[in-house]
N, C-alpha and C positions, 0 to 999 in steps of 0.2 A: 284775578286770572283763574277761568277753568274752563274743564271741557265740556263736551256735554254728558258725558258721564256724572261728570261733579255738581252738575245743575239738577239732573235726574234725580241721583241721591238728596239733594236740599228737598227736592218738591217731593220726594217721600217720605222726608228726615220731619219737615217744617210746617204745619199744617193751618188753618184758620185759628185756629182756637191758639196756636202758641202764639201770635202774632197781632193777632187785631186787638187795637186801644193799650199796645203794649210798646214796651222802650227795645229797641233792636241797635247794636253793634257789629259790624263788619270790617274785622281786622285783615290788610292787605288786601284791601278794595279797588285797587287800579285796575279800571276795565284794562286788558290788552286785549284778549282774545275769549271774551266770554265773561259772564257775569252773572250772578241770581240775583240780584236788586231788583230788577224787573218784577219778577216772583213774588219776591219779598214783600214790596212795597206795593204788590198787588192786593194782596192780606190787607189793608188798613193797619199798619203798626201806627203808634201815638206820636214815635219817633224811632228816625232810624241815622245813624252816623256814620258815615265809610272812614277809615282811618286805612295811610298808608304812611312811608317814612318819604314820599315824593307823591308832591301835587300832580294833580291829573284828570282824569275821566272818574267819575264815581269817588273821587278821592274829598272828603268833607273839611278834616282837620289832619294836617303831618304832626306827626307824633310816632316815634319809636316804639314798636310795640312792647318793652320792656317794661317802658314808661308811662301806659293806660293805666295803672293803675293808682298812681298817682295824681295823674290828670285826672280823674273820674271820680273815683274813690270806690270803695267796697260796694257791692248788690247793687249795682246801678245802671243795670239790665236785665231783661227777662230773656234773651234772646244773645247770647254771643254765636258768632260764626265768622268760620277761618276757615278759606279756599286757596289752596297750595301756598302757602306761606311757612308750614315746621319746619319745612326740607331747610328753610333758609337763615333759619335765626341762629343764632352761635347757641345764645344761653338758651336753650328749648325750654328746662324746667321751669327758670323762671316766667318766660312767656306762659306756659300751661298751666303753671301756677296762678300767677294774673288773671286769666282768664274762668278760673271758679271760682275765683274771690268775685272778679266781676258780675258775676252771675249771682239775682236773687234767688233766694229761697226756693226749690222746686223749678228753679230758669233752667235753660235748654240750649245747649253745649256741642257746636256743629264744626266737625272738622273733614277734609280732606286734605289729603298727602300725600307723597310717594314714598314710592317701597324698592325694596333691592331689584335693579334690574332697569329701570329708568336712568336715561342717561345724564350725567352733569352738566345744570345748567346754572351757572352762577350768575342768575341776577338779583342783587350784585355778589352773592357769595352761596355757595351748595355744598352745607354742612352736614347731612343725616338720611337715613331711610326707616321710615318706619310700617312695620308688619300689625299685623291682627290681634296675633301674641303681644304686640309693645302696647296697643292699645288698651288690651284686657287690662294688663297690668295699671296703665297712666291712671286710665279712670277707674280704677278698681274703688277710686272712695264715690264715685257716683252710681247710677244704675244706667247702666249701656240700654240703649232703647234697639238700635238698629248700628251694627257692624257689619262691611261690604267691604269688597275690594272692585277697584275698575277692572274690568273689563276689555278696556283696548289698550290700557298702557300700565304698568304697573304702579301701583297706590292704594290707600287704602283711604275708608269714609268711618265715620264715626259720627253718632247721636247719643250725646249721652246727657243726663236731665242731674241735675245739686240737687244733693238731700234735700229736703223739705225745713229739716229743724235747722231752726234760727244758729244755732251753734256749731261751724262746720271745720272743721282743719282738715285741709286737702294734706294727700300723702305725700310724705319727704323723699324727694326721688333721688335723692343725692348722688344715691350711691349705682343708679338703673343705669348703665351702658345702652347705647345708640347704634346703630352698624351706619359706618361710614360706607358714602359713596365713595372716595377715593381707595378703598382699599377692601370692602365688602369684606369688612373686622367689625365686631364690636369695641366700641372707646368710649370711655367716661367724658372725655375731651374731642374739641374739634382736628380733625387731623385732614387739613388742607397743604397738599404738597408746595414748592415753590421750584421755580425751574432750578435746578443745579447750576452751579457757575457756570459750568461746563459747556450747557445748553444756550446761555443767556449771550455770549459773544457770537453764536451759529444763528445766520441770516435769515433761514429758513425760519429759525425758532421766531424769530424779531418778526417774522412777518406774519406768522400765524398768531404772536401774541397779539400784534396789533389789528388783525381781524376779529378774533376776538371780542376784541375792545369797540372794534366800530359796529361791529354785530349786539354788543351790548348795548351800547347809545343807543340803538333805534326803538327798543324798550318792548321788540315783536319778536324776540329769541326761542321761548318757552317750545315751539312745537316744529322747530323750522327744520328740514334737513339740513340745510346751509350749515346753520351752526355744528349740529350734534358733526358733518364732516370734519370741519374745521377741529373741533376735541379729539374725534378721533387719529388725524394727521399727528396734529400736537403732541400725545399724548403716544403713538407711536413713535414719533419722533427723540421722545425723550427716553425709551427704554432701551 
């Protein structure tokens, strides 16, 4: 899932030389509305594998992104890339951590995200926002090649390349706070509200939730007015 912003930055971020005769990962690879595979697999990679937690378009092997690194094992790409997918994972550090283990020696480390000011889209869940500042820090153990933010919607991009030496221990984020979209706070923790009792017997609420819901099936939410309507209703409705 991206825009074309986020395709813009890959064909800046990703060049021949990273790519051709080499092993390629793309975590949260579900074409909906946009995709750098195209791009990508324009390069000559050796191999390239889309991983999502739900089969689909571009989608290769379902597998939880928590869990790549099990599946896979350590340095077992030159190439990882992740296209709006942070915003959405509970356990971020873990993911982020996975993903430079994953990464060989000197491999190249591609993300885009969103940032404070983007609106809630939970498919299936809208955990985080992350800024420029959060990135310095995340990959503070690699070397940042190219940091950006989008330009039409709010998000940020990141290029960042694993040390070279063979011996690498990514930084312990444990303790790094995230700013919640539900409450535009920083939180160690996911902080997803739930309807109040209150709300949950009022019809109006039942019926916005359950648009929602049929707005999420269709699996085309990410950029829709429809939806970001329907949250905004919702989400008045409950104040």
């Amino acid at each position: 899932m991206c825009n074309s912003e986020c395709i813009s930055f890959v064909e800046r971020a990703v060049g021949p030389d990273d790519v051709k005769g080499r092993a390629l990962i793309e975590i949260g690879s579900y074409d909906v509305n946009g995709s750098v595979r195209p791009y990508l697999e324009s390069l000559a990679p050796a191999s390239y594998v889309g991983v999502d937690i739900n089969p689909g378009p571009g989608v290769d092997l379902v597998c939880d992104a928590e869990h790549l690194l099990d599946r896979f094992g350590p340095e077992s790409f030159d190439v990882v890339i992740s296209t709006e997918l942070l915003e959405h994972v509970r356990d971020w550090r873990a993911v982020i951590t996975g993903m430079k283990r994953l990464a060989r020696p000197g491999g190249l480390i591609v993300i885009t995200t969103r940032s404070l000011g983007f609106p809630i889209h939970g498919y299936p869940d809208d955990y985080w926002r992350y800024e420029p500042t959060d990135m310095r820090v995340i990959f503070g153990d690699c070397a940042i090649e190219l940091l950006d933010v989008d330009r039409s919607e709010p998000g940020v991009f990141v290029a960042a390349r694993r040390p070279a030496a063979e011996r690498f221990e990514p930084f312990d984020l444990s303790g790094y706070a995230l700013c919640s979209p539900h409450t535009g706070t920083r939180t160690l923790t996911p902080d997803t509200p739930e309807l109040p009792e209150s709300a949950r017997s009022d019809d109006e609420c039942a019926r916005l939730a359950a648009e929602l819901a049929a707005l999420r099936a269709t699996k085309t939410l990410r950029y829709t007015a429809k939806l970001r309507g329907a949250y905004a209703r919702l989400r008045a409705r409950l104040r």
